[in-house]
C-alpha positions in Angstrom: 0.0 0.0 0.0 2.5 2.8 0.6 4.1 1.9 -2.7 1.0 2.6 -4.5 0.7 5.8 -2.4 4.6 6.9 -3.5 3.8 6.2 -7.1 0.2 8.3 -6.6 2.7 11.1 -4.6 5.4 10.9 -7.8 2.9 11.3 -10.5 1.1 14.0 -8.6 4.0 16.0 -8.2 5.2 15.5 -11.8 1.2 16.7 -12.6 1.6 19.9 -10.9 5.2 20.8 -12.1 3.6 19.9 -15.8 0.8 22.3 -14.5 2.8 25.5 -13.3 4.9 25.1 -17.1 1.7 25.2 -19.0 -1.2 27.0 -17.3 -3.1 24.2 -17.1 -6.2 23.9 -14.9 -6.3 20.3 -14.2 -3.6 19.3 -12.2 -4.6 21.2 -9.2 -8.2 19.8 -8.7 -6.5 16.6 -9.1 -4.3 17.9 -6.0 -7.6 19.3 -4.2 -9.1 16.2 -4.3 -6.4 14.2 -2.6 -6.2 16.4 -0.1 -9.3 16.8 1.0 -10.9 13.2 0.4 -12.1 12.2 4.2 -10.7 9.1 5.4 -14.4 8.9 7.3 -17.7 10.1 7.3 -19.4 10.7 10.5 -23.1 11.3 10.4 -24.9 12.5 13.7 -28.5 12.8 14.4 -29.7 14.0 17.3 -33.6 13.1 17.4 -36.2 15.9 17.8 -33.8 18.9 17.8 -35.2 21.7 16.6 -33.3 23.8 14.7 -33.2 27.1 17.4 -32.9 25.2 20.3 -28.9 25.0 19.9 -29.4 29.1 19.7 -31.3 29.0 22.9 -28.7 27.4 25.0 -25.8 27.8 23.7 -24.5 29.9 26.4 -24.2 26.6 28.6 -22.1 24.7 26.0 -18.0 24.7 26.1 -16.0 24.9 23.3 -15.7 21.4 21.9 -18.9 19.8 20.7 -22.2 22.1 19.7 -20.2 25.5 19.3 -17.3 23.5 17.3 -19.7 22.6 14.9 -21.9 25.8 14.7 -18.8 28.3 15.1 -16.0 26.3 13.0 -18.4 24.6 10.4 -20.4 25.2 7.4 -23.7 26.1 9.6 -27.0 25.8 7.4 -29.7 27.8 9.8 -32.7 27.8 7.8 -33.4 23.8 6.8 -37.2 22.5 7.1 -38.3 19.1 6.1 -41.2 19.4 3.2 -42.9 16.5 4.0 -45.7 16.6 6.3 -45.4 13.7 8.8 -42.5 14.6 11.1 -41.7 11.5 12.7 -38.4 9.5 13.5 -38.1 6.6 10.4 -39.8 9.5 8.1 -36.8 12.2 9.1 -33.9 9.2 9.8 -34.7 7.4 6.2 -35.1 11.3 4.6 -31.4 11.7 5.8 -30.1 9.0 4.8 -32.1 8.7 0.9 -31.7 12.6 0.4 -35.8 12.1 -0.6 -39.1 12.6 0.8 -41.0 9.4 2.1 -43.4 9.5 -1.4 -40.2 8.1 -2.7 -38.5 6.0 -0.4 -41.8 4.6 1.8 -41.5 5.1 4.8 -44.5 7.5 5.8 -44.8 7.4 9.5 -43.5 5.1 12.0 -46.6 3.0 11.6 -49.1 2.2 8.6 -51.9 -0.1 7.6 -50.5 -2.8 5.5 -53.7 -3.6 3.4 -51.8 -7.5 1.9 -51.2 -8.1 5.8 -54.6 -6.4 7.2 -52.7 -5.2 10.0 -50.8 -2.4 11.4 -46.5 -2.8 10.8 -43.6 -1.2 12.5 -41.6 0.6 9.9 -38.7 -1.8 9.9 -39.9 -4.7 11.3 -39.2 -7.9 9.0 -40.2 -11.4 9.8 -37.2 -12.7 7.6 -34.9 -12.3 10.3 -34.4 -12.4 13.6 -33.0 -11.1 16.9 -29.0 -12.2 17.0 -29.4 -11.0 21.0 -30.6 -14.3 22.7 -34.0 -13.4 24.3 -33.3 -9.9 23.0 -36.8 -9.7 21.5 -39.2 -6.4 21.0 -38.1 -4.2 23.8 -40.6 -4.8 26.4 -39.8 -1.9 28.4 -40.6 0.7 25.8 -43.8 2.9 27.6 -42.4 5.6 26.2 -41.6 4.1 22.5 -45.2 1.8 21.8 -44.7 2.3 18.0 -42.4 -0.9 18.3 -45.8 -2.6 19.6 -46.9 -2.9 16.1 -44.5 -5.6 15.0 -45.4 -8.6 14.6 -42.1 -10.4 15.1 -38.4 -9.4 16.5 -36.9 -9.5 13.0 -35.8 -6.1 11.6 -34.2 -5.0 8.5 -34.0 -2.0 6.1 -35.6 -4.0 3.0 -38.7 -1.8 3.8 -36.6 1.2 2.6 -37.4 1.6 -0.8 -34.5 3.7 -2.2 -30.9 3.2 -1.7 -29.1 5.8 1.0 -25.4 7.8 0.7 -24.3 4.8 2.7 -25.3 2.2 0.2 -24.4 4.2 -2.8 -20.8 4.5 -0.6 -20.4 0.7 -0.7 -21.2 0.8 -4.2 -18.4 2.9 -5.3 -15.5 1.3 -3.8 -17.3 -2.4 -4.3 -17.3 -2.8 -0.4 -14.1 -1.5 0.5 -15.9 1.6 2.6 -16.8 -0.1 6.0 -20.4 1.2 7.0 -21.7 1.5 10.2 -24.5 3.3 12.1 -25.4 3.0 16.1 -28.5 4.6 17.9 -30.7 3.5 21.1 -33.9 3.4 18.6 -33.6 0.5 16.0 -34.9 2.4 13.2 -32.4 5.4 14.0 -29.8 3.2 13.2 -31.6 0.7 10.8 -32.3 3.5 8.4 -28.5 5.0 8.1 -26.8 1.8 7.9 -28.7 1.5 5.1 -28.9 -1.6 2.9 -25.3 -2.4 2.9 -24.1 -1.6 6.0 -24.0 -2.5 9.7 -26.3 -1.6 12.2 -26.4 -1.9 16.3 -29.3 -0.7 18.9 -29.8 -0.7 22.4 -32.5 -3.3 23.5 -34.3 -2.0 26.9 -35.2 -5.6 27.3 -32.0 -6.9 28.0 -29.9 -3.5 28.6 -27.5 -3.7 25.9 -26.2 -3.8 22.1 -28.0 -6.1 19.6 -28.4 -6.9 15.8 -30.0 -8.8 13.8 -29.2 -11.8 11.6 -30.0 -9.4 8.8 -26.3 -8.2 9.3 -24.5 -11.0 10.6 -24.6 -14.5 11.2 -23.3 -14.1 15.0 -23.2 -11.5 16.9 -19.1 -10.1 16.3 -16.8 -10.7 19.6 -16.4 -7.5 20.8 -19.5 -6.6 20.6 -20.2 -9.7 22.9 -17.4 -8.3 25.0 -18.6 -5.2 25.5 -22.4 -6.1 26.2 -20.5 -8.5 29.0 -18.8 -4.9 30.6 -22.5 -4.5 31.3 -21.9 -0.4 31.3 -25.2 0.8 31.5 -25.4 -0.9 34.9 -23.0 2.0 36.1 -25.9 4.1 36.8 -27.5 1.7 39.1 -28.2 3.5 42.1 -27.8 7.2 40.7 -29.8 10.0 39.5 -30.2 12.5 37.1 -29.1 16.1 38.2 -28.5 19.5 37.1 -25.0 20.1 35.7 -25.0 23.4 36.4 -26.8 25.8 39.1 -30.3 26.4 38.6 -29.3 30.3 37.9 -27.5 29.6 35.0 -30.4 27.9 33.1 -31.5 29.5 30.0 -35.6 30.1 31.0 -38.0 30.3 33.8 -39.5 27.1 33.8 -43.4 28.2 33.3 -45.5 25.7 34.1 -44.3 22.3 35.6 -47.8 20.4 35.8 -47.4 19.0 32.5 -44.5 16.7 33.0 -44.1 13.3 33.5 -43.3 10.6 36.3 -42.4 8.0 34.4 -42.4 4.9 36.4 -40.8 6.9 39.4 -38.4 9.0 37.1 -40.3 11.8 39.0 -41.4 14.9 37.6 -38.8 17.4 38.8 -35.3 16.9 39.5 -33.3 15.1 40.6 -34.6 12.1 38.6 -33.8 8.4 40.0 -32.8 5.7 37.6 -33.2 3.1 40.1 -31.2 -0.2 40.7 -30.0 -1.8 37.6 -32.8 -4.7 38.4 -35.8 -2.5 38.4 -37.9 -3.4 35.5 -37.9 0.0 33.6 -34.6 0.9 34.9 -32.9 0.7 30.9 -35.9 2.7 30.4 -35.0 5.4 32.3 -31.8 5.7 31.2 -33.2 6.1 27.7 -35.0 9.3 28.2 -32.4 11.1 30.2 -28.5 12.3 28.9 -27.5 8.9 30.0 -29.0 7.3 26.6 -26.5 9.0 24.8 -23.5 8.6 26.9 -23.8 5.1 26.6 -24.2 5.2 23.0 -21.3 7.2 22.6 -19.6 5.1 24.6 -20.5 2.5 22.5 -19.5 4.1 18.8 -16.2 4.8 20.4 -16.1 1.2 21.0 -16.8 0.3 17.3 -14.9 2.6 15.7 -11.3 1.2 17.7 -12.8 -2.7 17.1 -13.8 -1.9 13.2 -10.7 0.3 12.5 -12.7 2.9 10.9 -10.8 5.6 9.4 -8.0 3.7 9.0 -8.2 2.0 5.3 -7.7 3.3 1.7 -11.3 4.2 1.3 -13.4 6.4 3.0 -15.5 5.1 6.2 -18.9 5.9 7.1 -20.3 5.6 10.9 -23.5 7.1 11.6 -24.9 8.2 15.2 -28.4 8.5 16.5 -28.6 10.4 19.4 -32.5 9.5 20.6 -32.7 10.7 24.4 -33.4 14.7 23.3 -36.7 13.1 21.7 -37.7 10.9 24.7 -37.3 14.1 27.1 -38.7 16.7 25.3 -42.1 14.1 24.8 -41.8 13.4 28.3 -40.9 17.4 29.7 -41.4 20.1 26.4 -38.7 22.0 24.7 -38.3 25.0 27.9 -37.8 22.5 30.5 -34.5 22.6 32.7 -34.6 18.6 31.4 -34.1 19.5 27.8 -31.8 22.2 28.4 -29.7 20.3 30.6 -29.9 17.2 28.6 -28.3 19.1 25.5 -25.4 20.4 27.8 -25.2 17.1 28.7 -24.7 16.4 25.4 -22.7 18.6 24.0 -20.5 17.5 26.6 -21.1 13.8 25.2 -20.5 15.7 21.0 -17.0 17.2 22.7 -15.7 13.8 24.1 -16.8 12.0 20.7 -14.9 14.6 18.9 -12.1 14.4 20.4 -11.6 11.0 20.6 -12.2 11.3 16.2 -9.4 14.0 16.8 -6.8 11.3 18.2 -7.8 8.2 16.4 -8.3 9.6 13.0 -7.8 13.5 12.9 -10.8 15.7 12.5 -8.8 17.3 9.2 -9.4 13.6 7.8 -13.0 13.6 8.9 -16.0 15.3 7.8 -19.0 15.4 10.4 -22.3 15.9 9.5 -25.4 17.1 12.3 -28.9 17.1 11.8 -31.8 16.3 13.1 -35.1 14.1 12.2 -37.7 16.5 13.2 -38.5 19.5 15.4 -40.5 19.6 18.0 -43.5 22.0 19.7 -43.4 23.7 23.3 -45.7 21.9 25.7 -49.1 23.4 25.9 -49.4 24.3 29.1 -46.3 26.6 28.7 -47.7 28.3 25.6 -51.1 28.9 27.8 -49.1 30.5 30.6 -47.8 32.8 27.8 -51.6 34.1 26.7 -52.3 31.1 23.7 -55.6 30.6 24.0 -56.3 28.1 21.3 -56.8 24.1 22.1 -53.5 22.6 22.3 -54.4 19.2 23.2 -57.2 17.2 20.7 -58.7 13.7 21.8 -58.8 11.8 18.3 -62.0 10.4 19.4 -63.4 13.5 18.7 -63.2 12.9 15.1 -65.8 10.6 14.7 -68.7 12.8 15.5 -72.3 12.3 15.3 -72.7 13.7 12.2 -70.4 11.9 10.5 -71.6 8.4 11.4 -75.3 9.8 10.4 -74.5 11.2 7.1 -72.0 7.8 6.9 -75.3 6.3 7.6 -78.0 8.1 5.0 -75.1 8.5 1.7 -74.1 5.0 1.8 -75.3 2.5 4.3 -71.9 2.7 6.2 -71.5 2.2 9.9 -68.5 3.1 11.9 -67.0 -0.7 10.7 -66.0 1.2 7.2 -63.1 3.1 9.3 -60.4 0.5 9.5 -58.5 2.2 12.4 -56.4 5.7 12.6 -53.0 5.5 12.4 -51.4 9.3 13.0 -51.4 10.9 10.8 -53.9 8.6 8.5 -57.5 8.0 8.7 -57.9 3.8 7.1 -61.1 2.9 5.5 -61.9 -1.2 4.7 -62.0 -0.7 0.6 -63.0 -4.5 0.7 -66.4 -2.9 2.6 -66.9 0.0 0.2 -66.0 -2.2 -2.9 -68.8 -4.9 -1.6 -71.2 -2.3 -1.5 -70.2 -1.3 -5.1 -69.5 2.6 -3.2 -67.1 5.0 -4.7 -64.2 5.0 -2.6 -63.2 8.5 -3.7 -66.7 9.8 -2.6 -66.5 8.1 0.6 -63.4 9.6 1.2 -64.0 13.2 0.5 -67.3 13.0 3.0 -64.8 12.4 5.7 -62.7 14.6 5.0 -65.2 17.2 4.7 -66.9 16.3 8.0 -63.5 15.9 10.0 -62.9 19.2 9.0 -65.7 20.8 10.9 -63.9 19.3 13.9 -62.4 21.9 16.4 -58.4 21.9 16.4 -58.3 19.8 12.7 -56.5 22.5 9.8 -56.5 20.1 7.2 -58.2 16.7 5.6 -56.9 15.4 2.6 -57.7 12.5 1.1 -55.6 10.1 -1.1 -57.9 9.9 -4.4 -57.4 13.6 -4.5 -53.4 13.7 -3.9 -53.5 10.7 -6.9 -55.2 12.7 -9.0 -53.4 15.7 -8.5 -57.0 17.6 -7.0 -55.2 19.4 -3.8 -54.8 22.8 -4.0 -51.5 24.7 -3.8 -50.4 25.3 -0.7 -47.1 24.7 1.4 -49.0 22.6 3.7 -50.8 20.3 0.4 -47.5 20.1 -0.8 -46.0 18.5 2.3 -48.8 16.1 2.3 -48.4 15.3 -1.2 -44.5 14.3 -0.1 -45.9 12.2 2.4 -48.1 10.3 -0.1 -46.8 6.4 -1.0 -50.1 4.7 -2.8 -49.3 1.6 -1.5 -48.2 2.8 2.2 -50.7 6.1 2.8 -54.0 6.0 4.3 -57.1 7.3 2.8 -57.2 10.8 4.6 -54.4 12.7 5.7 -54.9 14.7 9.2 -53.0 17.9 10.2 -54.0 19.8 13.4 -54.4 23.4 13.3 -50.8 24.8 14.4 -49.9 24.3 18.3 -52.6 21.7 18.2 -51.8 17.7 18.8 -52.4 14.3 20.3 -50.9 13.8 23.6 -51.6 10.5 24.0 -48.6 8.0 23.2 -50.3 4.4 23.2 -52.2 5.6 26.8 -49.3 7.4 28.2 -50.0 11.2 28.9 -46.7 13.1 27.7 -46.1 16.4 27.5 -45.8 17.5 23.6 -45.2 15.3 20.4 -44.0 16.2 17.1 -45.3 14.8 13.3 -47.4 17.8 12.0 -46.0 19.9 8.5 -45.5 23.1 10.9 -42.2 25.0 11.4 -42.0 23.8 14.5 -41.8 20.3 13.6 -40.0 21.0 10.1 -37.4 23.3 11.3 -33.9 21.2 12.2 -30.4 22.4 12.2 -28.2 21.5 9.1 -23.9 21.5 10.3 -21.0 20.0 8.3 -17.4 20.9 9.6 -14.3 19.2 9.8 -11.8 18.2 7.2 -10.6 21.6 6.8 -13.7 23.1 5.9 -13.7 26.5 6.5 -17.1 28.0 8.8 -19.7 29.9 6.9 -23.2 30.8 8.0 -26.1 30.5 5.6 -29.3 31.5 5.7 -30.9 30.8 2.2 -33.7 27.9 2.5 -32.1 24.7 2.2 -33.8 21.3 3.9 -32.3 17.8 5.2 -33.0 15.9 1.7 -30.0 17.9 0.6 -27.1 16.4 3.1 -27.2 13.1 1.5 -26.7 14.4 -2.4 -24.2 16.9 -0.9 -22.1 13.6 0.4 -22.1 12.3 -2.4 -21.5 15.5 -4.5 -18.1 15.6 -2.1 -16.7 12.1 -2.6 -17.7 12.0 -6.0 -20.2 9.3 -6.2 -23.9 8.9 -7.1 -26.2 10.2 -5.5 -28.7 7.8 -3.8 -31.3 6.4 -6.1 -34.4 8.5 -5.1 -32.7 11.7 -4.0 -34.5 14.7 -4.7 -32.3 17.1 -2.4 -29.5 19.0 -4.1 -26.0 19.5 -3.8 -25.1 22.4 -1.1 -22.7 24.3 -3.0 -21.0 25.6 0.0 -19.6 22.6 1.7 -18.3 21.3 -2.0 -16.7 24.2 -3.4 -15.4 25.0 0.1 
């Protein structure tokens, strides 16, 4: 290998001499190219950060994680997602494809499967199975039930329907790349391995690492080893505190009635994780800065076992950082939790960083942040600054009176026609409507027009329309339209008005969720630094489905197969 690289070094410098003679403009691209090719990608997502909340309390952070990226990189301040369902596969699998889910699929963490006649988790595949013996469907997960749906334990990406920047990196080289992606959710690190690559989550069930035999036959050695360390078990016995004095924190919490005891987590701090045998304690750890701790902990881990960073071609490792999304569900986006979560982890970003420092050199690394989604403030914040509007709506309400009676006289339909509802989808039985030889377009537009006489609901669309291009033109329709997948979608779309949403998670109460088309939810923080990059701030409109075509643009590959995003001009030219 270092011949080759002497012979590459020779003929380079011969190049360039040739070059400075003649005037020529090729030999120093040529140059430019080997010098800033990254020996690895790292891609971080930290779930349900919202793109000013880094603004907001950045005061509290040091010098070497958040403010490295947003002072030293190429900072991107104005990125919203345009589809309209904000959730955590949508944003994850819109990272990593560079598209909108009415390419690659995946519209919400849930949908009706119509062949099955059942409700499916978003990466759950009955093909394959848990590698983790008695690893199973987390069965701790109160504060995760969209994993309920599954059928099975198996998961894999095959339900991805494009390829992602980390397939199309595999591609290029033929597998020489080594691809790997780490998160505590299994579809935050399912849907950045990608298809090619290697993925790892944390299972509450069991409190550690696992995979699937999608990815290997047996589980790899040191990942055995460092499962046996047991390292979340450190936290037995402690309890979440401020890092800082209660002076220093950012706002005045407003209203405090809204959050959640989960289990015994209590609802102010300090919070208690519990001995490592209590039966949500991995739970707990989950929704506070100790989730990502340990998953850093972990990606350190990989990267010294996998020697990533270290080959002829360029590596990718991808990290999902989920616990910012568990607390602001469980506290809102101005508690002291939040806030002293993301100082917790920008201490946990500074660590990482420099550890990528030693091992590889951030000059040979180019980082990537984003986020999956935004999120809202709580309501009961918003109401003690003068909103007056309903915040939370009971999706109950939206089967009213009138529209089982008109239902009813129209077409002989009871409240059997409406399979189930599936945020953000309303599913009809077309087996029902086509029995009754209905039209399943007019069926669907007299629910839509009736739901949308229902307090707190902005918008009903329904499917026919969106196929038939009959929705009007509006930033809203068009995030719905990027939500659409014919075979995926339900038959009406829901959005509640603005500030308005469900806050009911599978019969747990939580304090604020995220998944509607508003800036709130859209709005997410777009970074790339390292690798010599030099820091710029933009404020043009840009959105997430642009990081993975801008990867590519910069190691000179193809773009993943559905990408729609483009190529940010900044971070390539730079």
């Amino acid at each position: 290998m270092k011949h080759t690289l002497n012979i590459t070094s020779h003929v380079t410098r011969a190049l360039l001499v040739t070059a400075s003679l003649s005037g020529g403009l090729l030999l120093p691209t040529i140059a430019h190219a080997e010098a800033t090719q990254p020996k690895l990608v790292v891609q971080i997502t930290v779930d349900g950060l919202r793109g000013d909340l880094i603004e907001r309390y950045k005061h509290n952070f040091g010098q070497g994680g958040f403010r490295y990226l947003m002072d030293e990189g190429i900072y991107y301040k104005n990125a919203n997602y345009e589809h309209a369902n904000t959730e955590t596969i949508v944003g994850h699998v819109s990272l990593a494809t560079g598209a909108p889910p009415a390419v690659h699929g995946m519209v919400g963490n849930v949908w009706f499967d119509r062949t099955l006649d059942r409700l499916v988790y978003n990466v759950e595949d009955p093909n394959y199975t848990m590698l983790a013996t008695g690893a199973g469907v987390d069965k701790a997960t109160e504060i995760d039930p969209t994993q309920k749906a599954a059928a099975g334990d198996g998961r894999s990406p095959d339900p991805i329907l494009s390829t992602t920047f980390s397939d199309e990196l595999t591609i290029s080289n033929n597998g020489q790349s080594r691809v790997f992606s780490v998160s505590i959710k299994d579809r935050g690190a399912i849907s950045l391995a990608g298809h090619s690559g290697k993925a790892f989550w944390f299972s509450k069930a069991q409190s550690e690492f696992v995979t699937s035999n999608y990815y290997y036959d047996s589980n790899p050695q040191w990942l055995n080893r460092w499962n046996e360390k047991a390292i979340p078990n450190r936290y037995s016995g402690q309890r979440w505190e401020l890092s800082l004095p209660k002076e220093s924190y950012s706002l005045q919490e407003r209203a405090k009635d809204h959050k959640v005891d989960l289990g015994g987590f209590a609802r102010t701090f300090p919070h208690p994780y519990g001995p490592a045998s209590y039966k949500y304690y991995s739970t707990m750890l989950t929704v506070s800065p100790a989730g990502d701790e340990i998953t850093a902990e972990f990606a350190k881990t990989l990267m010294a076992q996998e020697k990533l960073g270290t080959g002829s071609a360029t590596d990718f490792l991808a990290i999902s950082f989920s616990s910012n999304d568990y607390v602001v569900h469980l506290y809102g986006a101005s508690s002291l939790e939040t806030e002293d979560n993301l100082i917790r982890l920008d201490k946990t970003l500074a660590d990482l960083f420099s550890h990528i420092d030693n091992s590889v050199g951030l000059d040979n690394t180019l980082i990537v942040l984003s986020a999956d989604h935004g999120v809202p403030e709580a309501a009961p914040t918003l109401n003690t600054l003068g909103f007056k509007q309903p915040f939370y709506f009971n999706k109950d309400a939206l089967l009213t009176k009138e529209l089982m009676s008109k239902l009813k006289s129209e077409f002989g339909l009871g409240e059997e026609v409406i399979k189930l509802y599936a945020q953000p989808y309303i599913y009809l039985d077309h087996d029902l409507i086509a029995k009754k030889n209905l039209s399943l377009s007019d069926v669907q537009k007299l629910i839509a027009e009736e739901v949308m006489k229902v307090k707190g609901v902005a918008a009903a669309v329904t499917s026919e329309d969106i196929a038939n291009n009959r929705v009007a033109d509006s930033r809203v329709n068009q995030l719905i339209r990027n939500n659409y997948h014919p075979l995926r979608s339900g038959d009406v779309y829901m959005v509640f008005g603005s500030r308005t949403y469900i806050n009911d998670m599978d019969g747990l109460t939580i304090a604020s969720t995220h998944g509607s088309p508003w800036r709130y939810d859209t709005h997410v923080p777009v970074i790339f630094a390292g690798n010599k990059l030099e820091a710029e701030t933009i404020s043009r409109p840009v959105t997430p489905y642009d990081i993975a075509p801008t990867l590519s643009g910069y190691l000179n590959i193809s773009a993943p197969s559905g990408a729609t995003g483009n190529i940010l001009e900044e971070v390539v030219d730079n």
